[in-house]
HTML snippet that shows the backbone in 3Dmol.js (N, CA, C, O; Angstrom):
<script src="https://3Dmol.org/build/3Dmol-min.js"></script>
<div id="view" style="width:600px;height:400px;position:relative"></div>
<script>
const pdb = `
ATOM      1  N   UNK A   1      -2.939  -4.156  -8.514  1.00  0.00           N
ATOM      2  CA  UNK A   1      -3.813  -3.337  -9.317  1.00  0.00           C
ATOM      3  C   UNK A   1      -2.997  -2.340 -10.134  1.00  0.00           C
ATOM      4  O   UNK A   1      -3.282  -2.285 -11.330  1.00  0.00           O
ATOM      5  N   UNK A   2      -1.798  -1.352  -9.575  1.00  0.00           N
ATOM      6  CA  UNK A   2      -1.027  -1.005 -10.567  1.00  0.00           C
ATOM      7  C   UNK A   2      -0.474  -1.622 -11.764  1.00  0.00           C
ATOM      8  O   UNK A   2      -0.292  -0.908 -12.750  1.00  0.00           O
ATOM      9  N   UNK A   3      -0.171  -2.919 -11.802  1.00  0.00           N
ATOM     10  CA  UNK A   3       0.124  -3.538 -13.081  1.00  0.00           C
ATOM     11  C   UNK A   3      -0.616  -3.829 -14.117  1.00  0.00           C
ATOM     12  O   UNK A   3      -0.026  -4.005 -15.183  1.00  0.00           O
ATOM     13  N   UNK A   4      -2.004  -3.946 -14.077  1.00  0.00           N
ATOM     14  CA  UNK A   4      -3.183  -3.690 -14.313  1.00  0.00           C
ATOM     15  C   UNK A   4      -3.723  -2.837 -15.172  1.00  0.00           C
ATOM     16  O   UNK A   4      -4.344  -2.895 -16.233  1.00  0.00           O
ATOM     17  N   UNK A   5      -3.150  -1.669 -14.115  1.00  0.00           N
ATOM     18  CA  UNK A   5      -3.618  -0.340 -14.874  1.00  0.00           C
ATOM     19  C   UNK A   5      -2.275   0.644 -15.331  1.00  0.00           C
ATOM     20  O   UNK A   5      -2.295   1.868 -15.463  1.00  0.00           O
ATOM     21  N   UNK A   6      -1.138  -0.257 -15.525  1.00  0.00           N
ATOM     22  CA  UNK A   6       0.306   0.037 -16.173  1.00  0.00           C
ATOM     23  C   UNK A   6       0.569   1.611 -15.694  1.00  0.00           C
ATOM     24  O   UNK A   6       0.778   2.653 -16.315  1.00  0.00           O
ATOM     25  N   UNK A   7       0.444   1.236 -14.137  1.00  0.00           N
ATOM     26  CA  UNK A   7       1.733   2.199 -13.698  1.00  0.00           C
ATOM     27  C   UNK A   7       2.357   1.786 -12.511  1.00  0.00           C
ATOM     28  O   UNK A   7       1.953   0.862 -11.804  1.00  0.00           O
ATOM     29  N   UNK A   8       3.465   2.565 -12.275  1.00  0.00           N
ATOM     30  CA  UNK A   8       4.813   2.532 -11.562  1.00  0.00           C
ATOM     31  C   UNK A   8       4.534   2.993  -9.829  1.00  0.00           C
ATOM     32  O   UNK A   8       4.152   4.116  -9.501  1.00  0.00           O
ATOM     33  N   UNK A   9       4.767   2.072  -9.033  1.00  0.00           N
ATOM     34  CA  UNK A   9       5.126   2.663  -7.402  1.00  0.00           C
ATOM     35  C   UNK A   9       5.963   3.280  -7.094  1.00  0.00           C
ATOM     36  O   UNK A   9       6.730   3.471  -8.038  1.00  0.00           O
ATOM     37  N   UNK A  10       6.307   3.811  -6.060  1.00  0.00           N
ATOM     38  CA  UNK A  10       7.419   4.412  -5.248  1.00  0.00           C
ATOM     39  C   UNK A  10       8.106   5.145  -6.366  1.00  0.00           C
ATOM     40  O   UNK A  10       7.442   5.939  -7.032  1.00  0.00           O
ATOM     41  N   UNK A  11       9.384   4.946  -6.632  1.00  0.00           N
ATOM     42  CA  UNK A  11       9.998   6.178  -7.135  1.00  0.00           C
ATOM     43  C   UNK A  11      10.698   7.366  -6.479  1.00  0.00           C
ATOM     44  O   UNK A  11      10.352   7.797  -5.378  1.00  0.00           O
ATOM     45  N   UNK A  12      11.504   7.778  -7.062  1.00  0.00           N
ATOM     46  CA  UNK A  12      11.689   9.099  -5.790  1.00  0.00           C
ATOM     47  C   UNK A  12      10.669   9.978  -5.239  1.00  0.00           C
ATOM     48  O   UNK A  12       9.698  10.247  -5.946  1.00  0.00           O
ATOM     49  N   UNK A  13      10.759  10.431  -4.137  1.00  0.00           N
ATOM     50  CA  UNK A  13       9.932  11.009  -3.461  1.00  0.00           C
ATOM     51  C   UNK A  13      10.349  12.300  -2.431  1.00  0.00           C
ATOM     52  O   UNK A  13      11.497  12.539  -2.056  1.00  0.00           O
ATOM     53  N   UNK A  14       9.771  12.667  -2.259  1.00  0.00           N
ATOM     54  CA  UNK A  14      10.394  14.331  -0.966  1.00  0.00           C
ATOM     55  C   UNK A  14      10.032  13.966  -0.119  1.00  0.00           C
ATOM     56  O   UNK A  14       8.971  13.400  -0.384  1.00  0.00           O
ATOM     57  N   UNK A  15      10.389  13.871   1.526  1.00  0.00           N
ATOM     58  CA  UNK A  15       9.979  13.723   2.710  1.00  0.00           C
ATOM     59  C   UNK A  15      10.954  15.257   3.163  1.00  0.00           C
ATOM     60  O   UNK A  15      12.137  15.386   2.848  1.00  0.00           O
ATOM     61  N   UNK A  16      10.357  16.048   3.750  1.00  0.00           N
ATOM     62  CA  UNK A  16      10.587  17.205   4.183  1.00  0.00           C
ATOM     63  C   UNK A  16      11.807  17.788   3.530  1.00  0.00           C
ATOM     64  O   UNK A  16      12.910  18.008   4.032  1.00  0.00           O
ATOM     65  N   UNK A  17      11.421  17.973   2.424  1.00  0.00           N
ATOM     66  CA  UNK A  17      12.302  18.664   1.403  1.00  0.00           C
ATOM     67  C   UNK A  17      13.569  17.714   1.407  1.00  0.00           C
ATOM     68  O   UNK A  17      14.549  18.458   1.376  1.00  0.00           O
ATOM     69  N   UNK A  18      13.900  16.623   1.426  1.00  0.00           N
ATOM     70  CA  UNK A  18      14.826  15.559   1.075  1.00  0.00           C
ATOM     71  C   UNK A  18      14.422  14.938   0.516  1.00  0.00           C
ATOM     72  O   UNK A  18      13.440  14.270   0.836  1.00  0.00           O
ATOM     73  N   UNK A  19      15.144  14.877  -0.822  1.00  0.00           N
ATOM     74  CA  UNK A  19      14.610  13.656  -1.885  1.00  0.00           C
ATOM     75  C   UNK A  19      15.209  12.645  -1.425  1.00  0.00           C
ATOM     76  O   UNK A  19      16.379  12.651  -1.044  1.00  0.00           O
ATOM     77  N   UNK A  20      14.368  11.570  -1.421  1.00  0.00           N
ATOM     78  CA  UNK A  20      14.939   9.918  -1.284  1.00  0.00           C
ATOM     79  C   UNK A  20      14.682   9.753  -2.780  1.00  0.00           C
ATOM     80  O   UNK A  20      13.791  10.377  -3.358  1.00  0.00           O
ATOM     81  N   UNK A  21      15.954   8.407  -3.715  1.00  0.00           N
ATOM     82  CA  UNK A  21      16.065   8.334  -4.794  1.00  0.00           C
ATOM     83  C   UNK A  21      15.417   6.801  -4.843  1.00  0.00           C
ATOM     84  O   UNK A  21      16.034   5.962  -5.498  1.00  0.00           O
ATOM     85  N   UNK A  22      14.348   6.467  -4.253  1.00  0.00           N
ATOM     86  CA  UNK A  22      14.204   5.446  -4.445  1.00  0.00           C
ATOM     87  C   UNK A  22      13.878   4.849  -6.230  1.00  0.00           C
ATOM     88  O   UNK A  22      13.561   5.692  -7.071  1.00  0.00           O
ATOM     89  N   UNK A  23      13.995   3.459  -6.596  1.00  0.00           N
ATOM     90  CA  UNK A  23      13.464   3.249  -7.777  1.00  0.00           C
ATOM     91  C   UNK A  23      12.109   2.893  -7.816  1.00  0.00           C
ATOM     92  O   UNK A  23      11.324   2.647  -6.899  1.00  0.00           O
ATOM     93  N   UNK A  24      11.954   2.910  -9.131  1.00  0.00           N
ATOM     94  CA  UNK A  24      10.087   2.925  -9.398  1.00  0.00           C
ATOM     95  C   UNK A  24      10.593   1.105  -9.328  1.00  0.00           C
ATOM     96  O   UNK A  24      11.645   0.509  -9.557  1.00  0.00           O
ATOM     97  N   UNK A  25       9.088   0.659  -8.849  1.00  0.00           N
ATOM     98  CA  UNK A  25       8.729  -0.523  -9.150  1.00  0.00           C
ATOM     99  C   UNK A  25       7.424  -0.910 -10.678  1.00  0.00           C
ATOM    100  O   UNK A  25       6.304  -0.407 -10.772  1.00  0.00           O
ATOM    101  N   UNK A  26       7.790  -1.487 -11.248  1.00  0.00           N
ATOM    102  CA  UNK A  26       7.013  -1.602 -12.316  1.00  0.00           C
ATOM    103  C   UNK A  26       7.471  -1.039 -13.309  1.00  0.00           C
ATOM    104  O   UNK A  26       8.461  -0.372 -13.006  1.00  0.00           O
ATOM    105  N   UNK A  27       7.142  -0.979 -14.660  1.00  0.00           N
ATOM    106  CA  UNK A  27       7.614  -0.687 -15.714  1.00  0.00           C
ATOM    107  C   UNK A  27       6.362   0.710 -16.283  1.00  0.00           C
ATOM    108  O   UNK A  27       6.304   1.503 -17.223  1.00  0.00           O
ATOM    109  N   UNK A  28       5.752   0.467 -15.402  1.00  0.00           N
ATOM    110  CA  UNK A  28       4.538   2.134 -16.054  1.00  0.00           C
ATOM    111  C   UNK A  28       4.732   3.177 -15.924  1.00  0.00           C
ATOM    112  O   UNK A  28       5.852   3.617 -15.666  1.00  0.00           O
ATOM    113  N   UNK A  29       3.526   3.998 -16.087  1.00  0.00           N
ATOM    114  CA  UNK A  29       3.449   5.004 -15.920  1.00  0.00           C
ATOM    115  C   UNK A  29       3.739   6.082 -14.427  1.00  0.00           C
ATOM    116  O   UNK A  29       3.122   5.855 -13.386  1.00  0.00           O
ATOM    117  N   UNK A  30       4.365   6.797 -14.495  1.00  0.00           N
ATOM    118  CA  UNK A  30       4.734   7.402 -12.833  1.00  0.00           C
ATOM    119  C   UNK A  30       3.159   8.111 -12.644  1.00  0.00           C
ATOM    120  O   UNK A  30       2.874   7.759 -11.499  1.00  0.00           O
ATOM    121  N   UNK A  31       2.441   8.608 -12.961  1.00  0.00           N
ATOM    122  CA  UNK A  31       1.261   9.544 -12.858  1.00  0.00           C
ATOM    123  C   UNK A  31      -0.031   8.639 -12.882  1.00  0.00           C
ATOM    124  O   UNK A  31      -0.144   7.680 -13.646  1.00  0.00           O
ATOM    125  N   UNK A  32      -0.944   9.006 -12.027  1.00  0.00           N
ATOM    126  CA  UNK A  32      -2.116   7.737 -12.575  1.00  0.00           C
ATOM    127  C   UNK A  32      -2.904   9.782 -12.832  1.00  0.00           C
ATOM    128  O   UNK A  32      -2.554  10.943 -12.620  1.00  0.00           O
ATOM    129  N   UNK A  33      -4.179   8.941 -13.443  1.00  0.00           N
ATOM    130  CA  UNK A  33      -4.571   9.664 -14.393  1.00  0.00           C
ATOM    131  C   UNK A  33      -6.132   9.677 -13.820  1.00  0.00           C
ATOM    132  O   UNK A  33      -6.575   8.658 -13.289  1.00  0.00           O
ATOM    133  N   UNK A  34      -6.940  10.864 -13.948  1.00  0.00           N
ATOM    134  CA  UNK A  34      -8.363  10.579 -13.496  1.00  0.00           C
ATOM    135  C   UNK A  34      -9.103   9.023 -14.202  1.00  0.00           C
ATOM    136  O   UNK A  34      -9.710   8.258 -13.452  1.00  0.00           O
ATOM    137  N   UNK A  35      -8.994   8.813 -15.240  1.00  0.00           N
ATOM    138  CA  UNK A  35      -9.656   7.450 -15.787  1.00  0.00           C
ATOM    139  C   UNK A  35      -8.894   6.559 -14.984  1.00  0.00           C
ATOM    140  O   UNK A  35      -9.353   5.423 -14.869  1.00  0.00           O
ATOM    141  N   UNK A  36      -7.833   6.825 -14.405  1.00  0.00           N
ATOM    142  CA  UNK A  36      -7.109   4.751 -13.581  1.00  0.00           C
ATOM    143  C   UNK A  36      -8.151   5.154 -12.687  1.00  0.00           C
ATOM    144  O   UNK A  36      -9.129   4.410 -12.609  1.00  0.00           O
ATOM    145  N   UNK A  37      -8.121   6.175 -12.013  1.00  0.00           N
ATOM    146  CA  UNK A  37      -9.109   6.129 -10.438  1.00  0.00           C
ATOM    147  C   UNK A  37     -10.319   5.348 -10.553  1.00  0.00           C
ATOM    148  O   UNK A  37     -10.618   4.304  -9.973  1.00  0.00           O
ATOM    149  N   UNK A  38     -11.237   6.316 -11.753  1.00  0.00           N
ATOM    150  CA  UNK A  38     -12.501   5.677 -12.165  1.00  0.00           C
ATOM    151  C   UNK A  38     -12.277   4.410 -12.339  1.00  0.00           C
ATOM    152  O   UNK A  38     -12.717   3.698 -11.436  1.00  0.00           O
ATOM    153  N   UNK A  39     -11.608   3.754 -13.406  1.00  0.00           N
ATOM    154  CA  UNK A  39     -11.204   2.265 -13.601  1.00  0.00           C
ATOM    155  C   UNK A  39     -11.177   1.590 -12.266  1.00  0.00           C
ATOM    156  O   UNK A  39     -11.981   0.673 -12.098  1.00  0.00           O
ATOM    157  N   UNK A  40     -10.223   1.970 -11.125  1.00  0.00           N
ATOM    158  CA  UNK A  40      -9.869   0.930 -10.064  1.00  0.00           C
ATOM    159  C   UNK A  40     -11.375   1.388  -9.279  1.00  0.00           C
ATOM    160  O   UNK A  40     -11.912   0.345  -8.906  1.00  0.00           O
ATOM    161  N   UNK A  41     -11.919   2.168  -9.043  1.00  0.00           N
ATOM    162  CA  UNK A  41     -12.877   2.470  -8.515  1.00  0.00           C
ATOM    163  C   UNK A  41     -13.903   1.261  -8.991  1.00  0.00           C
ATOM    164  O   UNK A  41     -14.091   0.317  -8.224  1.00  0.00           O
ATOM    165  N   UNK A  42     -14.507   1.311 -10.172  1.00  0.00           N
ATOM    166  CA  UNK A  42     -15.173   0.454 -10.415  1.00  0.00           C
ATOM    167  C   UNK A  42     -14.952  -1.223 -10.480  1.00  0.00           C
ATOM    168  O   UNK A  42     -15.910  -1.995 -10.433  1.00  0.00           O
ATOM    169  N   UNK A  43     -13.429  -1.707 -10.606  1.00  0.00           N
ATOM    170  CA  UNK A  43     -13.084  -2.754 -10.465  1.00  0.00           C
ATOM    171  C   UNK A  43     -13.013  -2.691  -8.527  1.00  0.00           C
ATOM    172  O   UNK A  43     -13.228  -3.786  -8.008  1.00  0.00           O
ATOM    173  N   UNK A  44     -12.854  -2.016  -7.965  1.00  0.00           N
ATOM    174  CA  UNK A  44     -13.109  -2.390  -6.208  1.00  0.00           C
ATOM    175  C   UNK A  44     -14.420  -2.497  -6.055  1.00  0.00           C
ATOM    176  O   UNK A  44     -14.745  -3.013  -4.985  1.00  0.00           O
ATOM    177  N   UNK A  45     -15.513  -2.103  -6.947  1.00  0.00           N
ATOM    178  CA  UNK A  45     -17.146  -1.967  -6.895  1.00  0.00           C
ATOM    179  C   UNK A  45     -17.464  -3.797  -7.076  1.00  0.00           C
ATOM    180  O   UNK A  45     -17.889  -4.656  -6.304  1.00  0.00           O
ATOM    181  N   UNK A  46     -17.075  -3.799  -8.281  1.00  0.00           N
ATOM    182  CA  UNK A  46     -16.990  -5.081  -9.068  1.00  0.00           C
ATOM    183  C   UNK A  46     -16.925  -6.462  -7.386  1.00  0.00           C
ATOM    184  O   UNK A  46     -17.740  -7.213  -6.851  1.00  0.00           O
ATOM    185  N   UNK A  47     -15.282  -6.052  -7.142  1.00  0.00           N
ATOM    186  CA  UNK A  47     -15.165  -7.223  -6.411  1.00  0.00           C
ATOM    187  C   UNK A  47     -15.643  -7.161  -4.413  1.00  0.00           C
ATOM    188  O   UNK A  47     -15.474  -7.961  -3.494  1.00  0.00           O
ATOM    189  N   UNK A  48     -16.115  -6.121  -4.485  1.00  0.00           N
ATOM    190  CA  UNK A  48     -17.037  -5.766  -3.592  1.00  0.00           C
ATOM    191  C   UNK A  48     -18.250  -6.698  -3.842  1.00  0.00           C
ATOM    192  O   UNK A  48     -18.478  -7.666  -3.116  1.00  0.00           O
ATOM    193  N   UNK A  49     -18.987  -6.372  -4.863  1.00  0.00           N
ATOM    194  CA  UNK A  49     -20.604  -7.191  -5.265  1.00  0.00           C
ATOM    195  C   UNK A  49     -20.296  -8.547  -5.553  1.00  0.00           C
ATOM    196  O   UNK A  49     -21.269  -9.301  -5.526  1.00  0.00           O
ATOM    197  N   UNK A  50     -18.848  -9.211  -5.905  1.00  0.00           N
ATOM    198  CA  UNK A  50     -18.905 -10.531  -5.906  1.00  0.00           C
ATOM    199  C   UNK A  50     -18.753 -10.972  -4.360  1.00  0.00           C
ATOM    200  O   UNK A  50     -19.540 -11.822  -3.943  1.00  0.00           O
ATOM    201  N   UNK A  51     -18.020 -10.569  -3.707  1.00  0.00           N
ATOM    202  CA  UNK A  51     -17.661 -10.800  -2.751  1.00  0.00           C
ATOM    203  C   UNK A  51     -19.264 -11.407  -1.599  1.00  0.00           C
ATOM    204  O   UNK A  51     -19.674 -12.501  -1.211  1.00  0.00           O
ATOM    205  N   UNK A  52     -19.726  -9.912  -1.433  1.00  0.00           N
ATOM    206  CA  UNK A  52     -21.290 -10.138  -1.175  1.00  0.00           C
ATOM    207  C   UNK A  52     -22.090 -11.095  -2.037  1.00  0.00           C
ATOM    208  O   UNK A  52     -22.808 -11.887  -1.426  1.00  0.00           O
ATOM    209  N   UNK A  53     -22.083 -11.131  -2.960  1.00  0.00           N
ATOM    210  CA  UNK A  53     -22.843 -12.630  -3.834  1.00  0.00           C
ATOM    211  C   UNK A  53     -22.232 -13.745  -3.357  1.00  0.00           C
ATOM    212  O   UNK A  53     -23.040 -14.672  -3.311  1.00  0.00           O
ATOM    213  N   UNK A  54     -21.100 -14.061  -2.966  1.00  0.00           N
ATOM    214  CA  UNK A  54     -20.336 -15.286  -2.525  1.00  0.00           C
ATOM    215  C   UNK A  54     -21.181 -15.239  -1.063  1.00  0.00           C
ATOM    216  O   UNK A  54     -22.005 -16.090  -0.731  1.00  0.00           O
ATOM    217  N   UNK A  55     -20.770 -13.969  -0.199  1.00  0.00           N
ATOM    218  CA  UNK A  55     -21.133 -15.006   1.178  1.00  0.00           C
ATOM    219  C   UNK A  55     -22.662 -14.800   0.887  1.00  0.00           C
ATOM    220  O   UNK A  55     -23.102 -15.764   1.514  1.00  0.00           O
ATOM    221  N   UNK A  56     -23.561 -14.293   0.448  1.00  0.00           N
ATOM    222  CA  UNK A  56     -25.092 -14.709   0.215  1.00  0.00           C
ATOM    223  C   UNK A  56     -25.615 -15.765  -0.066  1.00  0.00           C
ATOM    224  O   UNK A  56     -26.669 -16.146   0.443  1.00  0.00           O
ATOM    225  N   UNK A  57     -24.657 -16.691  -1.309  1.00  0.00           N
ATOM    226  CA  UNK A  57     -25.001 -18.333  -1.262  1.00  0.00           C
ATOM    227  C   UNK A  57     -24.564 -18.908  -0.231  1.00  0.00           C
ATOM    228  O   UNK A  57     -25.246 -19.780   0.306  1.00  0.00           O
ATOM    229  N   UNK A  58     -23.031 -18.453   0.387  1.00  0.00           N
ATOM    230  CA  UNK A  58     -22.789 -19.438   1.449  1.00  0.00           C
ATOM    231  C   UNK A  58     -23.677 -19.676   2.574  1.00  0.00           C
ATOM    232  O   UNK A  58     -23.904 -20.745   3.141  1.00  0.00           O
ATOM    233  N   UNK A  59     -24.252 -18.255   2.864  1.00  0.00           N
ATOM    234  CA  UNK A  59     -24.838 -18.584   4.199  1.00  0.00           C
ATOM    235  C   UNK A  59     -26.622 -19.054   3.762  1.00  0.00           C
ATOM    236  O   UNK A  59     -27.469 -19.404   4.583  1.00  0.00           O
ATOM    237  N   UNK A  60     -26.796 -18.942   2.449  1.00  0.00           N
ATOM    238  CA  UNK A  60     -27.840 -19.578   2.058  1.00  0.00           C
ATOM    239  C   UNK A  60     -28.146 -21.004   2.244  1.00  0.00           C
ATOM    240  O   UNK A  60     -29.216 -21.462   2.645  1.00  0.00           O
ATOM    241  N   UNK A  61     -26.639 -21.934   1.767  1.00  0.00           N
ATOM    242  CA  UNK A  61     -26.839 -22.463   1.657  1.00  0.00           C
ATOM    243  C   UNK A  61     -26.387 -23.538   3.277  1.00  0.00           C
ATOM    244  O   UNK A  61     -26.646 -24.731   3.433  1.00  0.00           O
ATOM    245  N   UNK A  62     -25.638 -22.563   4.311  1.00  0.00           N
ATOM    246  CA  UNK A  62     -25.383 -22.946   5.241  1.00  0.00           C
ATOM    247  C   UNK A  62     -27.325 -22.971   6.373  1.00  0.00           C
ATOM    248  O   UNK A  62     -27.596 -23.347   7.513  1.00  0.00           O
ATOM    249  N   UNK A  63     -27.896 -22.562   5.608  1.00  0.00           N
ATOM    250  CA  UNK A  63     -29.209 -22.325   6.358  1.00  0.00           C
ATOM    251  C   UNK A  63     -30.036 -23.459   5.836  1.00  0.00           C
ATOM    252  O   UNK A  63     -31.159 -23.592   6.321  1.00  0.00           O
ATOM    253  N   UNK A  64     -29.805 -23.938   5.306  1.00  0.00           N
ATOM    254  CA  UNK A  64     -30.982 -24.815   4.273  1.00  0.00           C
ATOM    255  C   UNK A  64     -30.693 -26.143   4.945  1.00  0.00           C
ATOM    256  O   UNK A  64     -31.285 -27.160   4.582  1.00  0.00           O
TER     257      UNK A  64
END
`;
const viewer = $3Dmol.createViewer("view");
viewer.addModel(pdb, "pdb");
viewer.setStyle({}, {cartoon: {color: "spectrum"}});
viewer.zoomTo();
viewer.render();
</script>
């Protein structure tokens, strides 16, 4: 989903005031932004309601 929404993982980081220099993965953005949230928010909504539409025929049609 980060590639998606063109930004970058990991990266350096502080764990108790020690920076680890790790590298970013991906070529994006280091910051996600209130609109990626909304965006991935609604694309996890999205494949949530397919998901439930899938097993609703299956077991529909496992009943018939």
């Amino acid at each position: 989903m980060a590639g998606a929404f063109d930004l970058a993982l990991t990266g350096p980081r502080r764990y108790h005031g020690v920076v680890v220099p790790d590298p970013w993965i991906g070529a994006g953005r280091a910051r996600a932004e209130p609109d990626d949230l909304k965006r991935a928010l609604a694309l996890f909504a999205l494949a949530c309601a397919l998901a439930a539409a899938l097993m609703i025929l299956t077991l529909s049609a496992l009943l018939v």
